[in-house]
PyMOL Python script that loads the backbone (N, CA, C, O; Angstrom):
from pymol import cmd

cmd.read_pdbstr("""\
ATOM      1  N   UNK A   1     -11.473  -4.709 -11.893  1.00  0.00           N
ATOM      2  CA  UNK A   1     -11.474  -3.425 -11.227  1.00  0.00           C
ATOM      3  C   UNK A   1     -10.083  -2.830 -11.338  1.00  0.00           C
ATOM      4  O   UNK A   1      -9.164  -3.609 -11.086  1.00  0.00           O
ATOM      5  N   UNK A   2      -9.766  -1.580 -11.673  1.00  0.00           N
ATOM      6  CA  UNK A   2      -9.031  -0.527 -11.730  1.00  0.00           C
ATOM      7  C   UNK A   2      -8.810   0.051 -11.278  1.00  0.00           C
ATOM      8  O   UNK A   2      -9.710   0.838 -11.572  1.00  0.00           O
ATOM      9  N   UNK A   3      -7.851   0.890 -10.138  1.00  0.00           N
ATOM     10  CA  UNK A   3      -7.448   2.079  -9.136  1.00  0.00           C
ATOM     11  C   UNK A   3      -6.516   2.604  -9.756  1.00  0.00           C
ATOM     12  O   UNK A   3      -5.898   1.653 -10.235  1.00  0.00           O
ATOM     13  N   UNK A   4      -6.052   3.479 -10.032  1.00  0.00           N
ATOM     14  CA  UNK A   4      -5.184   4.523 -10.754  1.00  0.00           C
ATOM     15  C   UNK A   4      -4.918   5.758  -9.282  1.00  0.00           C
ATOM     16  O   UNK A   4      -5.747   6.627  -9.009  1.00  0.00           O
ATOM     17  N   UNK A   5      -3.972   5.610  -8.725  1.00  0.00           N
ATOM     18  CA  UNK A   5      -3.844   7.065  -7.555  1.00  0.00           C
ATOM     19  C   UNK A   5      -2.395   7.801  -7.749  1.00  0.00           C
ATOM     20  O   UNK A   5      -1.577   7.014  -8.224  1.00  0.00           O
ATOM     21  N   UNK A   6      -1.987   8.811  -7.560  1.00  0.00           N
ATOM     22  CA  UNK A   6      -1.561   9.654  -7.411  1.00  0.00           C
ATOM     23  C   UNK A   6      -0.460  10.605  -6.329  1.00  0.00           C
ATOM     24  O   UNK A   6      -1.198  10.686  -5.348  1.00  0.00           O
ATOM     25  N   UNK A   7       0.458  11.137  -6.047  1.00  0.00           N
ATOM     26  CA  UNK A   7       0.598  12.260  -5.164  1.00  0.00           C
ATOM     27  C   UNK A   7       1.085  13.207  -6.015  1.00  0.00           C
ATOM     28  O   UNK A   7       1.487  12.823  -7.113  1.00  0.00           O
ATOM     29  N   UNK A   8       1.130  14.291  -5.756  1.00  0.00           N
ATOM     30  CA  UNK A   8       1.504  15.607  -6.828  1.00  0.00           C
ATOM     31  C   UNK A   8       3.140  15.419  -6.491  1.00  0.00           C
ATOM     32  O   UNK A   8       3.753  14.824  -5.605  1.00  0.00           O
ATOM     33  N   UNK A   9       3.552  16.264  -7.702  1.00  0.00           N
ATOM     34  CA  UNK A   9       4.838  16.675  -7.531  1.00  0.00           C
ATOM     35  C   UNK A   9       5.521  17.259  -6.436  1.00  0.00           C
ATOM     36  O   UNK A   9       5.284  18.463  -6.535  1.00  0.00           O
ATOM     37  N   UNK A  10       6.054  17.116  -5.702  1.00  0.00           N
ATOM     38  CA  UNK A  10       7.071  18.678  -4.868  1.00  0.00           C
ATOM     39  C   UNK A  10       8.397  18.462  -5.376  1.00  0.00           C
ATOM     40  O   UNK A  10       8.992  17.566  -5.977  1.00  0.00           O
ATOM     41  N   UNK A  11       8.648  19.610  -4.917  1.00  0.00           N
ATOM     42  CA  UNK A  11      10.268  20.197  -4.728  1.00  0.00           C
ATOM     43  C   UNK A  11      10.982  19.690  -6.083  1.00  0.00           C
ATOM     44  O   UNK A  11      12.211  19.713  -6.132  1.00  0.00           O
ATOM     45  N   UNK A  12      10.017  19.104  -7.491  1.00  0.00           N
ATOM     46  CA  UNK A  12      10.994  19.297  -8.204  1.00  0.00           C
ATOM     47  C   UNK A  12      11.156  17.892  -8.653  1.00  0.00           C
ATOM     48  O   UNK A  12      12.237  17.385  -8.953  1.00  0.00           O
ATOM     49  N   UNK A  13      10.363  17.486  -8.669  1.00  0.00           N
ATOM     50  CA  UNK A  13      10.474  15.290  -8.622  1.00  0.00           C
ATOM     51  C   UNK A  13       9.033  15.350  -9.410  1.00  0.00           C
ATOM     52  O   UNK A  13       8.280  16.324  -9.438  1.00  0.00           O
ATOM     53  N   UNK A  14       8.859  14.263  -9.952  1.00  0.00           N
ATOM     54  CA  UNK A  14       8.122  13.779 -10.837  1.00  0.00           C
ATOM     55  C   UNK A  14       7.118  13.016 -10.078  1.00  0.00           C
ATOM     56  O   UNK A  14       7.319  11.860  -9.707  1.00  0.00           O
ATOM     57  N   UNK A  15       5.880  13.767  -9.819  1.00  0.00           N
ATOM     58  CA  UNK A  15       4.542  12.879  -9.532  1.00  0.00           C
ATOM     59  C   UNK A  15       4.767  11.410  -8.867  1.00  0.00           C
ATOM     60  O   UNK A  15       5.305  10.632  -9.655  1.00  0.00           O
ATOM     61  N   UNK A  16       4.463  10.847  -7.550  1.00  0.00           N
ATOM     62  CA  UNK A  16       4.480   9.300  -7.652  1.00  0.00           C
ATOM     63  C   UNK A  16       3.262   8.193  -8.117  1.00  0.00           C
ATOM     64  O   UNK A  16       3.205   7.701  -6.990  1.00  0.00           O
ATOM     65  N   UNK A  17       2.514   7.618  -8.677  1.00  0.00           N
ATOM     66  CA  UNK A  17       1.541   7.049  -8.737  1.00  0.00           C
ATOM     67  C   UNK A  17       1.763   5.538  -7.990  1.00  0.00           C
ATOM     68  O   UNK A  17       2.820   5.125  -7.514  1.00  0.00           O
ATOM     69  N   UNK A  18       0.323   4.763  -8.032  1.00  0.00           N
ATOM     70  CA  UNK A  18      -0.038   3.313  -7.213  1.00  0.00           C
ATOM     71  C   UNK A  18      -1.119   3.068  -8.478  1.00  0.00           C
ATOM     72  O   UNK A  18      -2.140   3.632  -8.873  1.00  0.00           O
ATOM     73  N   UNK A  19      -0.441   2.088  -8.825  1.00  0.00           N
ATOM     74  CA  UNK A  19      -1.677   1.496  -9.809  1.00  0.00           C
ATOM     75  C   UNK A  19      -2.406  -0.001  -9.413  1.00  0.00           C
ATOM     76  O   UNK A  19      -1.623  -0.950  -9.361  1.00  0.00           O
ATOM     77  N   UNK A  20      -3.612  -0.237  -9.177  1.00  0.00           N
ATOM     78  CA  UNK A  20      -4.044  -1.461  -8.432  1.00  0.00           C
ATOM     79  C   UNK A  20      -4.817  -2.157  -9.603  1.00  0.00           C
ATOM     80  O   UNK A  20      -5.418  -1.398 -10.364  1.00  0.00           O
ATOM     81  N   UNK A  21      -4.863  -3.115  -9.777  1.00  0.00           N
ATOM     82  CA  UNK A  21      -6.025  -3.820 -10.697  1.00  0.00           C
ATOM     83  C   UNK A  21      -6.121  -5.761 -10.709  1.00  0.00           C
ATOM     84  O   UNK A  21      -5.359  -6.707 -10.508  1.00  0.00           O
ATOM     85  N   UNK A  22      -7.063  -5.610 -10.952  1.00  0.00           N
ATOM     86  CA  UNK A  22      -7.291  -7.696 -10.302  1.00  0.00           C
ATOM     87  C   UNK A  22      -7.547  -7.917 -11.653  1.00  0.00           C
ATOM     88  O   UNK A  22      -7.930  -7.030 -12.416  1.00  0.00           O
ATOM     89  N   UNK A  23      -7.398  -8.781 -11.891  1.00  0.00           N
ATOM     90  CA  UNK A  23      -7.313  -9.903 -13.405  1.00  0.00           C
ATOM     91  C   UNK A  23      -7.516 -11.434 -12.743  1.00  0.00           C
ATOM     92  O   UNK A  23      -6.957 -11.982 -11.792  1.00  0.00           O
ATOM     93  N   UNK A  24      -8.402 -11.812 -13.526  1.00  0.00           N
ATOM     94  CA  UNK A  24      -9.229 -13.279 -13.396  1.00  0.00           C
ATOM     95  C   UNK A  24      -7.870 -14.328 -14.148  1.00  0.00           C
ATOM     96  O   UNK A  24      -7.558 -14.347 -15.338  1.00  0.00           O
ATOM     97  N   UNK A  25      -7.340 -15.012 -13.183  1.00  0.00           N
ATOM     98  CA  UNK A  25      -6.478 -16.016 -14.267  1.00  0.00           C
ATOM     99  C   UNK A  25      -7.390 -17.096 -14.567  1.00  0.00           C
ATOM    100  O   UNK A  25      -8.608 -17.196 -14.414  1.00  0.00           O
ATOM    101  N   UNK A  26      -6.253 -18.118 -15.171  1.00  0.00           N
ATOM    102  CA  UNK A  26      -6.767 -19.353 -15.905  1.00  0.00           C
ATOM    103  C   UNK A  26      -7.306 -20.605 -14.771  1.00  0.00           C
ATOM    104  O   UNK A  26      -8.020 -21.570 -15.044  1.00  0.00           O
ATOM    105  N   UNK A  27      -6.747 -20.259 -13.512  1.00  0.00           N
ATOM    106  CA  UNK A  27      -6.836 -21.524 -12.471  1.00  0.00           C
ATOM    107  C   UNK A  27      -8.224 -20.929 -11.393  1.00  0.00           C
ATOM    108  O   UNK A  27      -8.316 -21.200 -10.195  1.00  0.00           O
ATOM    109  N   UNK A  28      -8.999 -20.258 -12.017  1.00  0.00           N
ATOM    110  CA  UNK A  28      -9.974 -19.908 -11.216  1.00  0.00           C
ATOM    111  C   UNK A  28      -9.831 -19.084 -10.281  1.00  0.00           C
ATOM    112  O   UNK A  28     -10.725 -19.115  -9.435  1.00  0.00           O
ATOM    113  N   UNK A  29      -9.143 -18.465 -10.157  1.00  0.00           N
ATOM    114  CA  UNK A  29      -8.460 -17.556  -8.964  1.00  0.00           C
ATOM    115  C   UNK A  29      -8.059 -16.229  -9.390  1.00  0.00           C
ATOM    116  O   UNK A  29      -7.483 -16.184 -10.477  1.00  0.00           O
ATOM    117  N   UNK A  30      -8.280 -14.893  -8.630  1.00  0.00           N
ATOM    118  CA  UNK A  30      -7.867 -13.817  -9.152  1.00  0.00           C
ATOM    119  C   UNK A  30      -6.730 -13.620  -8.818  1.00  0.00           C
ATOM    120  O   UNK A  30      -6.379 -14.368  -7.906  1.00  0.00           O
ATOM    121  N   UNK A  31      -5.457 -12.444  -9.398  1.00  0.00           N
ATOM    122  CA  UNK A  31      -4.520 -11.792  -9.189  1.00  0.00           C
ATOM    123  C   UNK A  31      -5.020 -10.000  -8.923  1.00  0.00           C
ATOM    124  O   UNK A  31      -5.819  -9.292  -9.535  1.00  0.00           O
ATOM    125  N   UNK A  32      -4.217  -9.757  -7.847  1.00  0.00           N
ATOM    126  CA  UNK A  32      -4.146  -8.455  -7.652  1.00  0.00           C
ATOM    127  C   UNK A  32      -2.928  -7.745  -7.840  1.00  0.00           C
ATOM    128  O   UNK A  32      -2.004  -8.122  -7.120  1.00  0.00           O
ATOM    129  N   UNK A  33      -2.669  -6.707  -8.717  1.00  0.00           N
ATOM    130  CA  UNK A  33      -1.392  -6.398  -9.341  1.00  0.00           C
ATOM    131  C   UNK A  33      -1.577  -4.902  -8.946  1.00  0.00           C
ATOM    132  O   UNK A  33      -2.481  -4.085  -9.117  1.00  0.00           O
ATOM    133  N   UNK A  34       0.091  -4.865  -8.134  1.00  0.00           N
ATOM    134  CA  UNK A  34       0.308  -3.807  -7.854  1.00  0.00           C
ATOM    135  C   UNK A  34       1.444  -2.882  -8.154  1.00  0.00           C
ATOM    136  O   UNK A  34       2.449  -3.163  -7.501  1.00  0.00           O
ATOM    137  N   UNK A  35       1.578  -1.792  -9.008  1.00  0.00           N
ATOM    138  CA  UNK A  35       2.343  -1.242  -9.210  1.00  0.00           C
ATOM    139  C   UNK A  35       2.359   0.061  -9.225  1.00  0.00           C
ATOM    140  O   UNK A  35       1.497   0.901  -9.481  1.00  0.00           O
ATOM    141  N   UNK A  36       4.139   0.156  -8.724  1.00  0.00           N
ATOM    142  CA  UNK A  36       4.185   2.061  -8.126  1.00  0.00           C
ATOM    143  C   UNK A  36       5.531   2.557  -8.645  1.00  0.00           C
ATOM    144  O   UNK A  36       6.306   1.829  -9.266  1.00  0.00           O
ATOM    145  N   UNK A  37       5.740   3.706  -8.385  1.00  0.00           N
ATOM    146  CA  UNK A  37       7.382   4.195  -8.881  1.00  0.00           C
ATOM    147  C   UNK A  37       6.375   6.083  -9.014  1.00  0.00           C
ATOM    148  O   UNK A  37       5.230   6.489  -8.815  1.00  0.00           O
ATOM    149  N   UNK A  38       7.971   6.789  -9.549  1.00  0.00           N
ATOM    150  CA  UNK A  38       7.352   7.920 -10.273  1.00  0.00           C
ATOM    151  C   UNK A  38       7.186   8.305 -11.553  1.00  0.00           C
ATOM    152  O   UNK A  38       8.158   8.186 -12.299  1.00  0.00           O
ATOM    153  N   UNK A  39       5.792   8.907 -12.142  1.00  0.00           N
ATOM    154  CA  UNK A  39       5.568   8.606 -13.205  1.00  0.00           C
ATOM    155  C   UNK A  39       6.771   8.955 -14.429  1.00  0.00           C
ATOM    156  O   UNK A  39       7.724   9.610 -14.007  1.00  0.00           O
ATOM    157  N   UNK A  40       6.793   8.716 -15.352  1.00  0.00           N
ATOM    158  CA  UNK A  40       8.210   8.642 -16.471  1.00  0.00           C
ATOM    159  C   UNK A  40       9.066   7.982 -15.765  1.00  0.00           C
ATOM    160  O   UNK A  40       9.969   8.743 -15.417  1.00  0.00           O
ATOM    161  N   UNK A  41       9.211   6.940 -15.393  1.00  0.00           N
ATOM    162  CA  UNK A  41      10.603   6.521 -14.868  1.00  0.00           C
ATOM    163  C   UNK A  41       9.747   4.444 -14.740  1.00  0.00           C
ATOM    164  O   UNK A  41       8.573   4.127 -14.933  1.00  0.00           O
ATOM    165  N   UNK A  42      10.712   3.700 -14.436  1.00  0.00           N
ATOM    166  CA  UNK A  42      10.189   2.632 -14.128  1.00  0.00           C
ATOM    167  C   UNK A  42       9.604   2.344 -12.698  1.00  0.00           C
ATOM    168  O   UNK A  42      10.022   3.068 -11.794  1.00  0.00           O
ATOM    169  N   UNK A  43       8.778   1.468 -12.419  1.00  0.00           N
ATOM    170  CA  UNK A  43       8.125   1.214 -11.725  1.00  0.00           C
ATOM    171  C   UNK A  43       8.353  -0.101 -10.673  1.00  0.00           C
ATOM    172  O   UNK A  43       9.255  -0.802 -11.131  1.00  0.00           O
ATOM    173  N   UNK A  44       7.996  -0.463  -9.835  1.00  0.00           N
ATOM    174  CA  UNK A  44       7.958  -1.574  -8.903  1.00  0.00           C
ATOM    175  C   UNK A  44       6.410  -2.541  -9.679  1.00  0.00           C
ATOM    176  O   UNK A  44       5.313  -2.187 -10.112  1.00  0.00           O
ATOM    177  N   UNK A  45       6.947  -3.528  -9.559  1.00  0.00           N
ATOM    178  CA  UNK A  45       5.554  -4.770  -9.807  1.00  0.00           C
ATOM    179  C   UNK A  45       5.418  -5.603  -8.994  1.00  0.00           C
ATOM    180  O   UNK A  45       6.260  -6.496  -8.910  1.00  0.00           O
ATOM    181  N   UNK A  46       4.328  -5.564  -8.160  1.00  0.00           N
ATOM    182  CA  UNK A  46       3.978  -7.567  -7.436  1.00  0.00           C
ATOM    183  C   UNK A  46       2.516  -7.758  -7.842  1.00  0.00           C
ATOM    184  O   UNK A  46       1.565  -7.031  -8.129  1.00  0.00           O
ATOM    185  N   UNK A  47       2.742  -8.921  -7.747  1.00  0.00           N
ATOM    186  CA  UNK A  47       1.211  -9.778  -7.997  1.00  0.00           C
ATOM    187  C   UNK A  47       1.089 -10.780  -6.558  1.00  0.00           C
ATOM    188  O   UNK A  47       2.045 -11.263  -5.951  1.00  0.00           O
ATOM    189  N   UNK A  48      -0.029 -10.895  -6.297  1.00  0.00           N
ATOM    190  CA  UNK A  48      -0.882 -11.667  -5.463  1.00  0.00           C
ATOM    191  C   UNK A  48      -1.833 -12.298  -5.959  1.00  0.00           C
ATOM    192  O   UNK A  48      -2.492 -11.825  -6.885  1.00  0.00           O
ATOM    193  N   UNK A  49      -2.091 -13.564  -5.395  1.00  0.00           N
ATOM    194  CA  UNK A  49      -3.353 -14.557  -6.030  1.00  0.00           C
ATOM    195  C   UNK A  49      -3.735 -14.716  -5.007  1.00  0.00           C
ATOM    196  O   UNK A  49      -3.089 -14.899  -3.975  1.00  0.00           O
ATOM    197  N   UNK A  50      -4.950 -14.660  -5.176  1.00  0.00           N
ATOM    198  CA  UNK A  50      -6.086 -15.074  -4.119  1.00  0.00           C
ATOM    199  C   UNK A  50      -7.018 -15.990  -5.146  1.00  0.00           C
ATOM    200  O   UNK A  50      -6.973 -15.955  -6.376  1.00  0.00           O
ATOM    201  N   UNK A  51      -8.129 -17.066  -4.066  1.00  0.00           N
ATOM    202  CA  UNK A  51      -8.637 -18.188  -4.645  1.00  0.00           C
ATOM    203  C   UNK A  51      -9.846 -17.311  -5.178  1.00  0.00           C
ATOM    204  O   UNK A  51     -10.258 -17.726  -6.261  1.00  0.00           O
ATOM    205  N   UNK A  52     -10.569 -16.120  -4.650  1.00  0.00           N
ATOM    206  CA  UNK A  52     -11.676 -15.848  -5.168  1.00  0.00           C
ATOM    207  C   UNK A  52     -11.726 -14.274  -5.000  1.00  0.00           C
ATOM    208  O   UNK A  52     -10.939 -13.674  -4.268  1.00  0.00           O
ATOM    209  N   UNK A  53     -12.648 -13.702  -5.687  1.00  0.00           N
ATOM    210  CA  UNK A  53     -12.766 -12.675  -6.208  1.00  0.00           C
ATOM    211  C   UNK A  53     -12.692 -11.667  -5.051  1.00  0.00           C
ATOM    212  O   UNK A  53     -11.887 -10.760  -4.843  1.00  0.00           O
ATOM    213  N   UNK A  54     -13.913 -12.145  -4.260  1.00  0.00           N
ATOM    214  CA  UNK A  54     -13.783 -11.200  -2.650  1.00  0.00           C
ATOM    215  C   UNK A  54     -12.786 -11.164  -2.373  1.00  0.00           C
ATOM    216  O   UNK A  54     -12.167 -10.250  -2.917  1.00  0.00           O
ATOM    217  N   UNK A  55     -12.334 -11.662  -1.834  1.00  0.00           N
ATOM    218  CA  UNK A  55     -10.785 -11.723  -0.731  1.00  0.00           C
ATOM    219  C   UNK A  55      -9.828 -11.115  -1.848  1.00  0.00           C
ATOM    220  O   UNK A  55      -9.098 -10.174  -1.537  1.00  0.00           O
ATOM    221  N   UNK A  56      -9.815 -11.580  -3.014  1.00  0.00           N
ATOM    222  CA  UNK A  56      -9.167 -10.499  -3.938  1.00  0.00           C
ATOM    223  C   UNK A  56      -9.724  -8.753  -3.959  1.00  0.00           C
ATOM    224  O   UNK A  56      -8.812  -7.975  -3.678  1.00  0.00           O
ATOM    225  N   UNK A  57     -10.638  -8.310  -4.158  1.00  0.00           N
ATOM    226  CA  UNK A  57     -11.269  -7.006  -3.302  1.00  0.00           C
ATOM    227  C   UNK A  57     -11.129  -6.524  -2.152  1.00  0.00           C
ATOM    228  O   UNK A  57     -11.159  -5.323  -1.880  1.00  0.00           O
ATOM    229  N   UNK A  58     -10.969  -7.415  -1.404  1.00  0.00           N
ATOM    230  CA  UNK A  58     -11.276  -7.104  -0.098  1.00  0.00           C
ATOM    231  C   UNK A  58      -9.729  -6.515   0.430  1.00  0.00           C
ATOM    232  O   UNK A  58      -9.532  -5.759   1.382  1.00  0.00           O
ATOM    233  N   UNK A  59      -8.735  -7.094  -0.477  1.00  0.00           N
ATOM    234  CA  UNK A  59      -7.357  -6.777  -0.444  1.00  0.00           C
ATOM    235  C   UNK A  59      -7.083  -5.573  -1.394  1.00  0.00           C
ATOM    236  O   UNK A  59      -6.273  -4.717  -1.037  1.00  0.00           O
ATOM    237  N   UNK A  60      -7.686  -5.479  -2.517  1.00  0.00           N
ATOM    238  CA  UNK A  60      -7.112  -4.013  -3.237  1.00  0.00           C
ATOM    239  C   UNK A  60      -7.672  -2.959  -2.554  1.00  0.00           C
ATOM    240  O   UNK A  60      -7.269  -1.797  -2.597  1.00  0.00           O
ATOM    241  N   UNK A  61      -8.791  -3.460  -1.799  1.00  0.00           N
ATOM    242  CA  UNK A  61      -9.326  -1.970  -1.045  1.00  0.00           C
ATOM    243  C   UNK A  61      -8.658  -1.569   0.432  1.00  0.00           C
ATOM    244  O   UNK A  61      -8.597  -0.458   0.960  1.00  0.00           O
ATOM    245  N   UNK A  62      -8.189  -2.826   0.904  1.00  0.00           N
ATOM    246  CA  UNK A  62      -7.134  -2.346   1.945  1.00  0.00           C
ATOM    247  C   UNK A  62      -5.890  -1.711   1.550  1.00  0.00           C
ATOM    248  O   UNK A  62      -5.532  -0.772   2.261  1.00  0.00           O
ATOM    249  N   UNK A  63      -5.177  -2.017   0.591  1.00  0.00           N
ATOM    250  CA  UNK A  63      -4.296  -1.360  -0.086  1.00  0.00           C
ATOM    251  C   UNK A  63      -4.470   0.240  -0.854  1.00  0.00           C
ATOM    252  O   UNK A  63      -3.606   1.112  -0.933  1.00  0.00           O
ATOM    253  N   UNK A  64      -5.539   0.266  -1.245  1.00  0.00           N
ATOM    254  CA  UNK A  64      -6.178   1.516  -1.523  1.00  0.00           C
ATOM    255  C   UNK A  64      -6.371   2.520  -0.417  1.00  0.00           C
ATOM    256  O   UNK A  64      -6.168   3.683  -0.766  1.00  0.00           O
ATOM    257  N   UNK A  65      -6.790   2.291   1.106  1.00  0.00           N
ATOM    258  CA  UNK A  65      -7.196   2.558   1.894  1.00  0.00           C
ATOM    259  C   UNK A  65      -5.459   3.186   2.829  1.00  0.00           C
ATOM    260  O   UNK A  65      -5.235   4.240   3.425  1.00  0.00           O
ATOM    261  N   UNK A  66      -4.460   1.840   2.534  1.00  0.00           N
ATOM    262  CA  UNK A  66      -3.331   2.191   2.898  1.00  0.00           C
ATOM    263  C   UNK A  66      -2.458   3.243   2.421  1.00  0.00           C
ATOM    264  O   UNK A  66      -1.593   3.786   3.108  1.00  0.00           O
ATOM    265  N   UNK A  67      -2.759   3.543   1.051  1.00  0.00           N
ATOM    266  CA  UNK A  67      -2.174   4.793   0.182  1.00  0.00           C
ATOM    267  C   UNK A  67      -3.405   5.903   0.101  1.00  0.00           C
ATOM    268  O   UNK A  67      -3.422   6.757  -0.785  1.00  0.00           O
ATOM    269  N   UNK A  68      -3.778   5.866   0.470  1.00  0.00           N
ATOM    270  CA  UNK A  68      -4.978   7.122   0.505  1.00  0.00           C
ATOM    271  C   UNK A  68      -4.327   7.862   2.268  1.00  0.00           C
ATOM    272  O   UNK A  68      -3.994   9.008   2.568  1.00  0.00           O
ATOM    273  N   UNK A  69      -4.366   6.938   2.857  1.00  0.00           N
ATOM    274  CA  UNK A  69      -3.573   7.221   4.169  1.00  0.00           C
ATOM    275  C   UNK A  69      -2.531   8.205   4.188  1.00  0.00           C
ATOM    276  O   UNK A  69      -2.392   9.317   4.696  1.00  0.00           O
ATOM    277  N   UNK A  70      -1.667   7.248   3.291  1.00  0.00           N
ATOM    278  CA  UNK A  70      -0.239   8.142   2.748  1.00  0.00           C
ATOM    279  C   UNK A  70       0.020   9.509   2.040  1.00  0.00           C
ATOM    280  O   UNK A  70       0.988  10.268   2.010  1.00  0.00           O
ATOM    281  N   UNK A  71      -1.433   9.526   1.390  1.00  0.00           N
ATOM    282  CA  UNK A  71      -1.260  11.010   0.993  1.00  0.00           C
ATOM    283  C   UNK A  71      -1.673  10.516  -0.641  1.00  0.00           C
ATOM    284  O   UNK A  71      -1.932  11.511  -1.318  1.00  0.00           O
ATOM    285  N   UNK A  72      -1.743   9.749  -1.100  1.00  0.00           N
ATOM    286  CA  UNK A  72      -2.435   9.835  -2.557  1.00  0.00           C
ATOM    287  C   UNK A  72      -2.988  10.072  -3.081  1.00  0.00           C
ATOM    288  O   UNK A  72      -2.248  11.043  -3.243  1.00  0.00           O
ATOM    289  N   UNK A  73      -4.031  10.309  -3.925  1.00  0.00           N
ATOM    290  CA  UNK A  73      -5.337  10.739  -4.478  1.00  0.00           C
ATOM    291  C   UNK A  73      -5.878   9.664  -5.490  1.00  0.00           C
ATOM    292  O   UNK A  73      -5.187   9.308  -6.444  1.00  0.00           O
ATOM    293  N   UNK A  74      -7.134   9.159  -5.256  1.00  0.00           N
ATOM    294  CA  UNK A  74      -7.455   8.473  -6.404  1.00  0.00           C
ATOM    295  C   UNK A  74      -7.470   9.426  -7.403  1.00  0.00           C
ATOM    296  O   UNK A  74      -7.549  10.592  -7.016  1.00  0.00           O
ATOM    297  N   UNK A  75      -7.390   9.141  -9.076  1.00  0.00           N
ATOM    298  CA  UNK A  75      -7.607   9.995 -10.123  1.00  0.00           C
ATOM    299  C   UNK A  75      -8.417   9.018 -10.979  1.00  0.00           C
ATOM    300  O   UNK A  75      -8.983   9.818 -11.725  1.00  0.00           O
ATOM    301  N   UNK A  76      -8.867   7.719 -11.378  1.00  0.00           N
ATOM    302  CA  UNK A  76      -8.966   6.768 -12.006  1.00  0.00           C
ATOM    303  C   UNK A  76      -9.709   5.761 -11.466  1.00  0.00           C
ATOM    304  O   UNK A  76      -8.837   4.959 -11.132  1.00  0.00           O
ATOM    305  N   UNK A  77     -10.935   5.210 -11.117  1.00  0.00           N
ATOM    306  CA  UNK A  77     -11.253   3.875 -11.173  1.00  0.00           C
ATOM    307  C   UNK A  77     -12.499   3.591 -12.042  1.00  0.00           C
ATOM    308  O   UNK A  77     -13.444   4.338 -12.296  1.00  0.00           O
ATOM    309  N   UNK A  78     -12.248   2.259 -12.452  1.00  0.00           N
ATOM    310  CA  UNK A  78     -12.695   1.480 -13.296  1.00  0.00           C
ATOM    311  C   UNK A  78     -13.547   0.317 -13.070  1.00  0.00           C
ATOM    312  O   UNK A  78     -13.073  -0.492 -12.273  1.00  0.00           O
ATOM    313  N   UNK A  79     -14.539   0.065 -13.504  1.00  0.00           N
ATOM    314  CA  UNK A  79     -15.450  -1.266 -12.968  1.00  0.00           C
ATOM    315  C   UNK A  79     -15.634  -1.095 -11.569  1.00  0.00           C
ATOM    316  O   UNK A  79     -15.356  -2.138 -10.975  1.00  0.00           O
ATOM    317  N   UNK A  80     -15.956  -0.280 -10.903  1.00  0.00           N
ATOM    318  CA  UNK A  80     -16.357  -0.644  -9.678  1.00  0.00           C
ATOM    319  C   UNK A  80     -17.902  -0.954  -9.541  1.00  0.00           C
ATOM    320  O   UNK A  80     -18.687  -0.449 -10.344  1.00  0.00           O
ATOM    321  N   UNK A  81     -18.284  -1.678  -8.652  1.00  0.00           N
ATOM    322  CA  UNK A  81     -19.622  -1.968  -8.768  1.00  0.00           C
ATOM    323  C   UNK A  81     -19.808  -0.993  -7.639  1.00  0.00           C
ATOM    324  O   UNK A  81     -19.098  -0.704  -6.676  1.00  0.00           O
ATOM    325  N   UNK A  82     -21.390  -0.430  -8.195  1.00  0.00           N
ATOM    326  CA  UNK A  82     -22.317   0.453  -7.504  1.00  0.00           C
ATOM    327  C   UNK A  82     -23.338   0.058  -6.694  1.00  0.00           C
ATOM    328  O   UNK A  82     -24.211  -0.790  -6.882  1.00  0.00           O
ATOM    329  N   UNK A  83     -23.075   0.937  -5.560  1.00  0.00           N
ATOM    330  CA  UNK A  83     -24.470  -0.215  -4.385  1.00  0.00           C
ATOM    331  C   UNK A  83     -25.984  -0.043  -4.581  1.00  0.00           C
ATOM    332  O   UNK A  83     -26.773  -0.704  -3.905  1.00  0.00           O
TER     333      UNK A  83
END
""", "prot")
cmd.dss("prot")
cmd.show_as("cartoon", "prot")
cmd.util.cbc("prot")
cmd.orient("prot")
């Protein structure tokens, strides 16, 4: 799964984005990778592992939920499953 979000430009500054996405590693366990900054410029990176896929979800959507708060916009998601 993929989150791609957003805030617009003001006053003259370059767009900020939040990029979220989980990747299945090798030890059975997902990573949730999070990265932000403003766009053209470098960015911030962390990763989180969680043992299983939920609790890996269950965390990009609180994080999603926390920058949507802030003023972001989704523009981008990917693989989400449909109910």
């Amino acid at each position: 799964m993929r989150i791609y979000m957003q805030i617009p430009a003001s006053d003259g500054s370059a767009p900020r984005y939040y990029h979220l996405h989980l990747q299945e590693d090798l030890l059975e366990g997902w990573t949730l990778v999070r990265e932000w900054g403003h766009q053209g410029a470098g960015g911030r990176l962390l990763k989180e592992h969680f043992p299983d896929r939920e609790s890996a979800e269950a965390a990009l959507m609180r994080v999603r939920d926390d920058q949507l708060r802030r003023g972001y916009r989704v523009v981008f998601v990917q693989g989400q499953e449909q109910p």
